[in-house]
C-alpha positions as CSV (number, residue, x, y, z in Angstrom):
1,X,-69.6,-34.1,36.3
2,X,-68.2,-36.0,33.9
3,X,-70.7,-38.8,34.1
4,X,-73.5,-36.0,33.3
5,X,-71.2,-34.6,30.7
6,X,-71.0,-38.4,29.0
7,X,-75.1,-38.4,27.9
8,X,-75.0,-35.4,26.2
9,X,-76.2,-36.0,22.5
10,X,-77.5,-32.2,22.5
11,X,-75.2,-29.1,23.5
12,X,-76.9,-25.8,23.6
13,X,-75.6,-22.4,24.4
14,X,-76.7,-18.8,25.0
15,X,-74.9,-16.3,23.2
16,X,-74.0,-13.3,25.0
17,X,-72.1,-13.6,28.3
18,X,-71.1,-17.3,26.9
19,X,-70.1,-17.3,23.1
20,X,-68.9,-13.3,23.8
21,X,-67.5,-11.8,26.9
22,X,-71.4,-9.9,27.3
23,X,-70.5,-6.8,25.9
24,X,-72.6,-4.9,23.5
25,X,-71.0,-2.8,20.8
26,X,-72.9,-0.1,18.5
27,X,-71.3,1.6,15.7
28,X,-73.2,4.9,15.4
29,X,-75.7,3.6,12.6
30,X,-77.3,1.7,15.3
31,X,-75.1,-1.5,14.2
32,X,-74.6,-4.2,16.6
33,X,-71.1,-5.8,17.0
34,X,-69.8,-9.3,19.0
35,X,-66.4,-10.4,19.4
36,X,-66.3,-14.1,19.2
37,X,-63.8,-16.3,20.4
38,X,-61.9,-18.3,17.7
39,X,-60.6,-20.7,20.4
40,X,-64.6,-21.5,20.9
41,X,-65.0,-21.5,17.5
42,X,-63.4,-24.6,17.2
43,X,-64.4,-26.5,19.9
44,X,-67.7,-26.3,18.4
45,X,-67.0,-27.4,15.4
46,X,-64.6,-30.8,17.2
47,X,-67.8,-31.3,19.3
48,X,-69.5,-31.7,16.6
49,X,-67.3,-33.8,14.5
50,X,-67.8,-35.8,17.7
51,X,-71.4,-36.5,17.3
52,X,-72.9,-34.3,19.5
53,X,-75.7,-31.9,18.4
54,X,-75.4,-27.9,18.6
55,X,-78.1,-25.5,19.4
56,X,-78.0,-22.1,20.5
57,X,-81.3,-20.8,22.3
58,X,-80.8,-16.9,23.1
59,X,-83.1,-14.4,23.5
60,X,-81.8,-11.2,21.3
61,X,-81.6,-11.3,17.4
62,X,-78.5,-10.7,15.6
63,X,-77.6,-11.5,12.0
64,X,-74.1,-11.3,13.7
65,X,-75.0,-14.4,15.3
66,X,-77.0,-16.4,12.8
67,X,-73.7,-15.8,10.5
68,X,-71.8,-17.3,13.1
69,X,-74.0,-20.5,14.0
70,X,-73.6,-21.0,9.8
71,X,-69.7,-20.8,10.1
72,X,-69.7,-23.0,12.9
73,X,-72.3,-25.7,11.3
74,X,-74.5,-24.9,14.4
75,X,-77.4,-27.3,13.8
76,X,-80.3,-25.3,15.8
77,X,-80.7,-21.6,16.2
78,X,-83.2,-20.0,18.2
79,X,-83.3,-16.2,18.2
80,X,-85.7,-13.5,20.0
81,X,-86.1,-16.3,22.8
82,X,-87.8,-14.4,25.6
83,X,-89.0,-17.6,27.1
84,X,-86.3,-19.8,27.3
85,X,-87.8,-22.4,28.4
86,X,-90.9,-22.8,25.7
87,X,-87.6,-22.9,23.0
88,X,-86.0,-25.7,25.2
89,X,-89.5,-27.4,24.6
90,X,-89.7,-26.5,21.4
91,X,-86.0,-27.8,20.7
92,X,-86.6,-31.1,22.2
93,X,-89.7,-31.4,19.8
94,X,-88.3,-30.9,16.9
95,X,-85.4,-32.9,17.6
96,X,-86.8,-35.5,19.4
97,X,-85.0,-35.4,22.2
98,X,-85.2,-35.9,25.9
99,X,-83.6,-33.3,28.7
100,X,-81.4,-36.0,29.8
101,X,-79.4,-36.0,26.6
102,X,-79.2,-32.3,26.8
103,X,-76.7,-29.9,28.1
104,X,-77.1,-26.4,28.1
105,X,-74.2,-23.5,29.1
106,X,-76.0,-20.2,30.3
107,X,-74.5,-17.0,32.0
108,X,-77.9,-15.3,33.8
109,X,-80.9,-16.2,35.5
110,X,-82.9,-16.4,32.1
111,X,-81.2,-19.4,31.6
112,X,-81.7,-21.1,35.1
113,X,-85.4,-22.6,33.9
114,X,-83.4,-24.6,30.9
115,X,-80.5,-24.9,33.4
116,X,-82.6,-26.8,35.7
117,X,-83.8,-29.2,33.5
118,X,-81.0,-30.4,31.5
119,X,-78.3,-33.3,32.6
120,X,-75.6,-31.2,32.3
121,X,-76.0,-27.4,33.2
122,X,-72.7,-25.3,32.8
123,X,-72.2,-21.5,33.7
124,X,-69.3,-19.1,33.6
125,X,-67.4,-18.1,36.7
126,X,-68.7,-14.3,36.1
127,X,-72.2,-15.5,36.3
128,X,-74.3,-14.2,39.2
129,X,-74.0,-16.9,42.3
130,X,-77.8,-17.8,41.6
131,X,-76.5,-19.2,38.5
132,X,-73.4,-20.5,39.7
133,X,-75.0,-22.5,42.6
134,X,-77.3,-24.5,39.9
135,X,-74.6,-25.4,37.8
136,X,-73.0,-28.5,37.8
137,X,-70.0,-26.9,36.3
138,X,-68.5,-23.2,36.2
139,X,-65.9,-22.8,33.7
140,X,-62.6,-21.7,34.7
141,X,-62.7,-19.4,31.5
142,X,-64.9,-16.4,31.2
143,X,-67.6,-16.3,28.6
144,X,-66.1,-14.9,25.2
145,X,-62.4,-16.3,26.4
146,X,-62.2,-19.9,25.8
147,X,-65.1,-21.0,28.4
148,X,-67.3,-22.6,25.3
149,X,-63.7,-24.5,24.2
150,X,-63.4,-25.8,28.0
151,X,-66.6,-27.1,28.1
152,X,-66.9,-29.0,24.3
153,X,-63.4,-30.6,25.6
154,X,-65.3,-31.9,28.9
155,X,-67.6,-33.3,27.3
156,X,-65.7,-34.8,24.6
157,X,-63.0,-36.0,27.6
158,X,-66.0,-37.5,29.0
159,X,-67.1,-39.1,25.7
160,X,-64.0,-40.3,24.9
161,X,-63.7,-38.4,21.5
162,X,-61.3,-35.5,22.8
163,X,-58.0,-37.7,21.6
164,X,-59.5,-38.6,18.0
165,X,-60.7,-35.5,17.6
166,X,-57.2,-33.7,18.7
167,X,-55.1,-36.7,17.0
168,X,-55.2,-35.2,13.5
169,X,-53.1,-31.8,14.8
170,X,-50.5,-34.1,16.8
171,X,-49.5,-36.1,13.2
C-alpha cells in the first residue's frame, strides 16, 4: 500500500460519501447543504503543500462544492460527471498525466471504472463490498469524518513529507 501510495503526483476524490458523510440536505427553497469535515480540510491543503496535485471528479453539481475546492486550493474540479471515467480521461489530458501517478478515493460503484485504473485506489469502510474488494485501501474513518485526512497522511507517510509538513505545529 504504501509503495502505491509513494507515486502519487495526482490525488483525486469524489465528493459525497468521501469529502461528506453522503447525506443530502434541502432547506425548503430547494437549497442543497454539505457538511464538510474541517479535519479533511486540512489534510488537503498539507497534501498539497506536499506537492501532490488535487482533483475532485464527481458527478452532481453544487456551488457548495466548487466554493469548497477554492477554500481548499483544489487544483481540478470536475462537476456533473456522469461518466467518470471519460473525466479521468479527460483529467489526465489536460494535466498530462499517466494513471500510475494517480490516486483516486471513491465510496460507490460509479467510481470503480477510475478505481480500477489508478495506482492507488482508496474507499471508505461504509462503501458497498464491490467497492471495498477493489480497493487497495479502506479507510478506518467514514467518509465526511476524517477518512480524506487519513488518507492525505498515508500518502504523505509514504512520501516522506508527513513530518515537514506536521513540523511547523510541533515548534
Amino acid at each position: 500500500m504504501l509503495e502505491r501510495a509513494q507515486a502519487i503526483r495526482l490525488m483525486i476524490f469524489d465528493v459525497d460519501g468521501v469529502m461528506t458523510d453522503g447525506s443530502l440536505y434541502y432547506t425548503d427553497a430547494g437549497e442543497e447543504l454539505k457538511a464538510f469535515n474541517s479535519l479533511d480540510g486540512h489534510g488537503l491543503k498539507m497534501l498539497r503543500q506536499s506537492g501532490v496535485q488535487l482533483a475532485i471528479i464527481t458527478g452532481r453539481t453544487s456551488r457548495l462544492v466548487e466554493h469548497r475546492a477554492r477554500n481548499l486550493g483544489i487544483d481540478h474540479l470536475i462537476q456533473g460527471a456522469h461518466n467518470k471515467l471519460a473525466s479521468f480521461q479527460q483529467l489526465l489530458a489536460d494535466t498530462g498525466m499517466d494513471a500510475s501517478q494517480c490516486g483516486y478515493m471513491g465510496d460507490d460503484v460509479i467510481d470503480l471504472p477510475v478505481m480500477r485504473r489508478v495506482a492507488f485506489a482508496i474507499a471508505v469502510p461504509d462503501s458497498p463490498t464491490l467497492v471495498r474488494q477493489h480497493a487497495h485501501y479502506v479507510t478506518g474513518a467514514r467518509g465526511g469524518q476524517g477518512a480524506v485526512r487519513e488518507a492525505c497522511e498515508i500518502i504523505m507517510q509514504a512520501q516522506g513529507t508527513l513530518e515537514t509538513q506536521l513540523a511547523p505545529y510541533l515548534q
